[in-house]
C-alpha positions in Angstrom: 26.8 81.9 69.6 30.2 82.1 67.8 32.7 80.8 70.5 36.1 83.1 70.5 39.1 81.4 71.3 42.7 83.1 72.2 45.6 82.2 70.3 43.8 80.6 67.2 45.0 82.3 64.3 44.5 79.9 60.5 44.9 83.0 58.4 48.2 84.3 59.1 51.0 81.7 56.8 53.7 83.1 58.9 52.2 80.5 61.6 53.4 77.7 58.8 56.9 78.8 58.4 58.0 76.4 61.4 55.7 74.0 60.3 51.7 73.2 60.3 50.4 74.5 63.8 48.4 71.0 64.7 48.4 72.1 68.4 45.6 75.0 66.6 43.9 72.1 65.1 43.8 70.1 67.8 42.2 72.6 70.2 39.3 73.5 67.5 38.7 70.4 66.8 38.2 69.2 71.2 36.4 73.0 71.8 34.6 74.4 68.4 34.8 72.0 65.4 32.9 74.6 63.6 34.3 78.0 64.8 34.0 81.7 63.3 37.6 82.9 62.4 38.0 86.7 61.6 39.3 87.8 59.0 42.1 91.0 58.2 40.3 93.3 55.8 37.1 90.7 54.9 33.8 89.0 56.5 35.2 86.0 58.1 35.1 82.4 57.6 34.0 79.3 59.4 36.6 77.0 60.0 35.5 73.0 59.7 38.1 70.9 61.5 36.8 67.2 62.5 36.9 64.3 59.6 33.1 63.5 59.9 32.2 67.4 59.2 34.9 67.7 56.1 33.7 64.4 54.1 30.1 65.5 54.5 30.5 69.1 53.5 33.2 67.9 50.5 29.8 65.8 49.1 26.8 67.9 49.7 27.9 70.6 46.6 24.7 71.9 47.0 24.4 73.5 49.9 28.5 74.2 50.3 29.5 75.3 47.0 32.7 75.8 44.9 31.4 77.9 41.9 29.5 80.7 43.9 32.7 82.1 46.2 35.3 80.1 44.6 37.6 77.9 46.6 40.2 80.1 48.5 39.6 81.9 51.4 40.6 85.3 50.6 38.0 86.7 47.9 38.4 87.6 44.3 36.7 90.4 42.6 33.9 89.2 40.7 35.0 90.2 37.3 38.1 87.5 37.8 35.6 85.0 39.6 33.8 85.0 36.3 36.9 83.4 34.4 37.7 82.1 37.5 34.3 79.8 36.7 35.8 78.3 34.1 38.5 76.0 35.9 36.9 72.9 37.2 37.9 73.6 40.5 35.5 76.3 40.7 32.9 74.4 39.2 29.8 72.9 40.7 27.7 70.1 39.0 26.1 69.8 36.0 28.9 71.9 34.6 31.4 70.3 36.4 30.3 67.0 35.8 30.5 67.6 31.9 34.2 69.3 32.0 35.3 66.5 34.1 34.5 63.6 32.2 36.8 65.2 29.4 39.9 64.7 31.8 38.9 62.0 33.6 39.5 60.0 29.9 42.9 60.7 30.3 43.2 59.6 33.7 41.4 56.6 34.0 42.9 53.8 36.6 43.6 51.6 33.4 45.2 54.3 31.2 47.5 55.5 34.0 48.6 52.0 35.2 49.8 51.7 31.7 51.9 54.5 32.3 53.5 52.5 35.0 56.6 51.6 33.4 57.5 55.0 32.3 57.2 56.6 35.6 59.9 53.4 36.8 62.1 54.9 33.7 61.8 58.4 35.1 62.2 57.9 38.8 65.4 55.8 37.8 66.9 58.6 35.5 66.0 60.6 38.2 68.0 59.4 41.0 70.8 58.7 38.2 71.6 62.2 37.9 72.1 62.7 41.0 73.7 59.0 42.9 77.3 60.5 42.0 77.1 63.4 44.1 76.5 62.2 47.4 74.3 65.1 47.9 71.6 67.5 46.9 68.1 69.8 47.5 65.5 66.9 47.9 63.0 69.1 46.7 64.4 70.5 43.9 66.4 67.9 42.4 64.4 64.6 43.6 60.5 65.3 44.5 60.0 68.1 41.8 61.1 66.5 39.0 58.9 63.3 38.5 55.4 64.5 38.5 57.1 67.5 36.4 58.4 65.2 34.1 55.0 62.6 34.0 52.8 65.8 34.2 54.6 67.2 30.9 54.7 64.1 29.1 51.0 63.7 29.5 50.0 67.1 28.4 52.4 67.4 26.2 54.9 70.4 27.0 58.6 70.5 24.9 61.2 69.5 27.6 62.8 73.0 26.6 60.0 74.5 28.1 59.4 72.7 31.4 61.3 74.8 33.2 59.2 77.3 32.3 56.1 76.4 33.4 57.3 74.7 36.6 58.3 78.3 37.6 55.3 79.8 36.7 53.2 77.2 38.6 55.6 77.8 42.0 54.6 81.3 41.4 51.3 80.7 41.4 50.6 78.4 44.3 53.5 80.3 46.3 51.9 83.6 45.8 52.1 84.1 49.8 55.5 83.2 50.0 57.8 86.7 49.5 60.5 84.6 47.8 58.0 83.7 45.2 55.5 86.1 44.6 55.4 90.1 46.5 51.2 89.8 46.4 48.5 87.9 44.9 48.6 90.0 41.5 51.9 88.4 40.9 50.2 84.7 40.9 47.6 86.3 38.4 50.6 87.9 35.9 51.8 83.8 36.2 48.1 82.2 35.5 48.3 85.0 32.7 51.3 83.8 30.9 50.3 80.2 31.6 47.8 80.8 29.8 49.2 82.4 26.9 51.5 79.8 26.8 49.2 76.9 26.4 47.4 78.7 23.8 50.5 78.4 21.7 50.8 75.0 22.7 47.3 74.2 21.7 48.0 75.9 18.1 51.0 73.6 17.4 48.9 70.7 18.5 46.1 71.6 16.2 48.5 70.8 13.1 50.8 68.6 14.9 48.7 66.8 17.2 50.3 63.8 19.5 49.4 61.2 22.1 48.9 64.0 24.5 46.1 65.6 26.5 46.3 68.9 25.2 46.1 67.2 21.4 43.1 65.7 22.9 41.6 69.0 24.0 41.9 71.0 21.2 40.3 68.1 18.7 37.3 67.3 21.1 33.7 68.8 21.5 31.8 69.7 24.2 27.9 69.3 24.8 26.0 71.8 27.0 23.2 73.9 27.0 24.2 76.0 24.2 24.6 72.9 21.8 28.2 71.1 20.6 31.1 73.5 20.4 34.8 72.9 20.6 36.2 74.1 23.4 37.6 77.7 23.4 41.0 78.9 23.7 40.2 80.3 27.2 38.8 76.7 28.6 42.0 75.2 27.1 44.2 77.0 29.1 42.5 76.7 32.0 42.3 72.9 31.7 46.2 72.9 30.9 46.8 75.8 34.3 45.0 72.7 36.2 46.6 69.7 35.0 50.1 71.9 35.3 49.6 72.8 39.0 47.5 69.7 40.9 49.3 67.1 38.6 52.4 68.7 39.3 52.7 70.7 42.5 50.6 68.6 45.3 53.0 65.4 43.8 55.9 67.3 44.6 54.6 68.5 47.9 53.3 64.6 48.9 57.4 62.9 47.9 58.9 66.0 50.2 56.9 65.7 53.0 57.1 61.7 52.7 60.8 61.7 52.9 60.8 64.3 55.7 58.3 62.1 57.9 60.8 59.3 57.6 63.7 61.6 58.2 61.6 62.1 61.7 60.9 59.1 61.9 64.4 56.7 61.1 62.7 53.6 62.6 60.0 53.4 59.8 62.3 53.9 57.3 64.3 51.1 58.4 60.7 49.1 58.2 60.4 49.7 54.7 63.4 49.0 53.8 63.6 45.5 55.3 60.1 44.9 54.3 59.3 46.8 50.7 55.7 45.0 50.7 54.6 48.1 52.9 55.1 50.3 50.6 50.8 50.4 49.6 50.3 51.2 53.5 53.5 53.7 53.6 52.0 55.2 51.0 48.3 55.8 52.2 50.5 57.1 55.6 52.4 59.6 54.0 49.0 61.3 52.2 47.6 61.3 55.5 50.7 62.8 57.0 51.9 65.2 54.7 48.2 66.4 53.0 49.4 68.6 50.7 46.5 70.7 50.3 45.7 72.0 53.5 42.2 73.1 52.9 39.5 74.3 50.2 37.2 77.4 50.7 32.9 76.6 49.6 30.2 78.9 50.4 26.8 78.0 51.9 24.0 78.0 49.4 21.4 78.4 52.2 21.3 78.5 56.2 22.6 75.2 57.6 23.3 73.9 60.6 26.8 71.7 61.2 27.2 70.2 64.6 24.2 73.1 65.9 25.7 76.1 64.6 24.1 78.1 62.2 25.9 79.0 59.2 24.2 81.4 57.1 23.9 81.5 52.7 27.0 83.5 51.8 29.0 82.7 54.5 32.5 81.5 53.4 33.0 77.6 55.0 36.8 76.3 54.8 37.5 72.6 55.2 40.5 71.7 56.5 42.0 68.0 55.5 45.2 68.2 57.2 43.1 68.6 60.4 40.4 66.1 59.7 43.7 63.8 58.6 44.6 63.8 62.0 40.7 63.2 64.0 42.0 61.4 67.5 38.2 60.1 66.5 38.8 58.5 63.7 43.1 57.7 63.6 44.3 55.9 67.1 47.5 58.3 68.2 47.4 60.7 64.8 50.3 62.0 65.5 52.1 58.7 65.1 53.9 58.0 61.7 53.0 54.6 61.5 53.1 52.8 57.9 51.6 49.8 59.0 48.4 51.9 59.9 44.9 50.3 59.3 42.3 51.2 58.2 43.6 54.8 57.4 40.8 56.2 55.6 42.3 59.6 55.2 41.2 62.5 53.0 44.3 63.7 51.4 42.5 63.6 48.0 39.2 65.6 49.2 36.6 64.4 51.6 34.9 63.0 48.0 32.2 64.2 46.3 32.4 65.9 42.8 36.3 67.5 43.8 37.9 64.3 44.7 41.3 64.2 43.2 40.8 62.6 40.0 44.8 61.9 40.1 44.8 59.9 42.7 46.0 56.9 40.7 48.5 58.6 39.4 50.2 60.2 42.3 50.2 56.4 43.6 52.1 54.5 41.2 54.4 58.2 41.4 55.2 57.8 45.2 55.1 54.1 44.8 58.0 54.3 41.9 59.6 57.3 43.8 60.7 55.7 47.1 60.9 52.4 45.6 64.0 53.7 43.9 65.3 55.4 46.7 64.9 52.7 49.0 67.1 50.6 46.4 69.3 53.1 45.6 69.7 55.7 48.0 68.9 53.7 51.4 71.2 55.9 53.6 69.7 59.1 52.5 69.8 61.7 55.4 69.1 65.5 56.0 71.5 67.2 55.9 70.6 70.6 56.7 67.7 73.0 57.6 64.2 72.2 56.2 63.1 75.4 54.4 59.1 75.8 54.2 56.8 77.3 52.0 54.8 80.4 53.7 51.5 79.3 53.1 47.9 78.6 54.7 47.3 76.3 51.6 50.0 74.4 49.7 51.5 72.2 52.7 55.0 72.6 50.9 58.8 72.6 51.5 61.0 74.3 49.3 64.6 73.6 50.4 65.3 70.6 51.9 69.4 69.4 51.5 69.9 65.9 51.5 73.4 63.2 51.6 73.8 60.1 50.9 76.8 57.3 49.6 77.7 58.2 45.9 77.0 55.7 44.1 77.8 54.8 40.4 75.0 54.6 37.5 75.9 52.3 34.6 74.7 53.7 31.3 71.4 53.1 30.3 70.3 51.6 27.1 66.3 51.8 25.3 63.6 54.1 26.6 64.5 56.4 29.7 68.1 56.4 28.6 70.5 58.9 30.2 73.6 57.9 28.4 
């Protein structure tokens, strides 16, 4: 029997504008962690909400899968699916597995700890250009421009052009925002010139190829069940869309809604700041807190059963980590901001299995360098204005948030990271 409760409403993003409705959350998760939500103009969709339910459904990719309905909610006509297909994300194993390991190269825990003392450089130019003025958008001149900046660098876009492509990845995750996008088609046009553009990128790289991952890409060969083969233009793009949106957007999303929680919460921002060794639990505490990805979409391969409800093959299964991130079962008072919290064994970066967030390490040492800097250089950092959201059931995003501070003057820089 599919249990109907009043006032429950996941779909509609104008219920995020104000922020994440975790009083909705809360309820499903005490009276139907596996509940039937309706849905405006399509079937429906089971909503999973407790931790236990969204870890075990993230790792069993056979019987909840990614490839056969995609990942979002809302779904696409099949003739897009099909290309669709080709992005990891909508990708089950053995395919996936293959595609993966080509990226997973590139982001290997040793590799990207190597990249350790660029991202210091960065987040240190970074705050330079803005420690004189005493002021300015968090978001748009603080969170956004690191893992825009580390994200280029790895796969190699022009700095001309990284303004470019961070607009054309807003439009695409912000497609339900009306500031951003009018419908979905316009997130398509976006992932259409995305991809146009890396295909350009990719033939510059083929004659001028660097220490990059999109040099990498269009040099390598893939094996399958077709034989060896290069990879084509189309799978190129679609690697580069990927890399350009989770190495760049959820980042972005994580450092705003980090320095927002401590702007709630003044007293652990005083913690850290007389105590920078809590930065690795701060960190883990802001990725439970601020879960940037809200939740994924799989589809039931078969008839299961979760928690002794019957879900049937075909029927659209959303896992929601921002709920699970807050389990009274699993996390003593959730919704305490606590950076001392332990254990805190959160899914921020997927409940595991074959999706788990194979940046991880990377986002890390980002936040890690991030607020270090700002905790140095910026400790009186305040808001100082109204928090503007992003309208959206997915991307758990601000996109205006003003900022002040003490100006505070940068001495010229001299060697790698240079702003003077």
């Amino acid at each position: 029997m599919r249990t109907k409760l009043d006032g429950i409403d996941l779909w509609n993003p104008d219920n995020y504008v104000s922020g994440v409705p975790y009083e909705m959350f809360a309820r499903l998760r005490a009276e139907a962690p596996v509940y039937w939500h309706e849905e405006p103009g399509g079937p429906g969709f089971w909503v999973i909400t407790k931790h236990a339910d969204v870890r075990a459904i993230s790792r069993d990719w056979a019987t909840f899968s990614s490839e056969l309905g995609g990942t979002e909610i809302a779904d696409y006509p099949e003739a897009e699916l099909a290309g669709l297909r080709l992005l990891l994300l909508y990708m089950d194993p053995d395919r996936h597995t293959r595609y993966r390991l080509l990226v997973n190269k590139a982001f290997t825990p040793r590799r990207v700890q190597a990249l350790a003392q660029r991202i210091e450089q960065l987040s240190a130019r970074i705050v330079d250009e803005v420690a004189e003025l005493g002021g300015c958008d968090f978001v748009a001149d603080l969170a956004a421009q690191l893992p825009l900046r580390v994200i280029a660098e790895l796969i190699g876009i022009p700095e001309p052009d990284r303004p470019f492509v961070f607009d054309l990845a807003n439009r695409i995750i912000g497609w339900m925002d009306p500031e951003l996008s009018s419908q979905r088609s316009d997130a398509t046009a976006a992932s259409v010139e995305m991809l146009q553009y890396a295909a350009k990128l990719a033939e510059v790289k083929r004659s001028d190829p660097g220490d990059d991952i999109t040099s990498a890409l269009v040099h390598i060969s893939l094996e399958d069940e077709s034989g060896v083969h290069r990879l084509s233009e189309l799978e190129i793009g679609l690697f580069f869309l990927l890399l350009a949106i989770a190495g760049n957007e959820t980042t972005r999303n994580l450092l705003s809604q980090g320095m927002l929680a401590f702007f709630e919460h003044p007293g652990e921002w005083a913690r850290l700041r007389a105590n920078p060794t809590l930065m690795d639990g701060a960190i883990e505490e802001m990725l439970r807190w601020g879960t940037p990805t809200m939740h994924f979409r799989r589809t039931a391969t078969r008839d299961t059963v979760v928690r002794d409800v019957l879900i049937r093959e075909g029927e659209k299964v959303s896992v929601w980590y921002i709920s699970a991130n807050r389990d009274e079962e699993v996390f003593a008072d959730p919704c305490r901001f606590d950076i001392t919290r332990s254990p805190n064994d959160h899914l921020a970066f997927g409940g595991g299995g074959p999706h788990f967030c194979f940046g991880s390490h990377l986002a890390k040492i980002e936040i890690s360098a991030f607020f270090g800097q700002l905790l140095r250089r910026l400790p009186d950092i305040r808001l100082d204005g109204e928090v503007d959201r992003l309208r959206s059931n997915f991307a758990n995003a601000v996109k205006r948030m003003p900022v002040a501070f003490a100006p505070t003057r940068v001495a010229a820089r001299i060697g790698p990271g240079s702003t003077r």
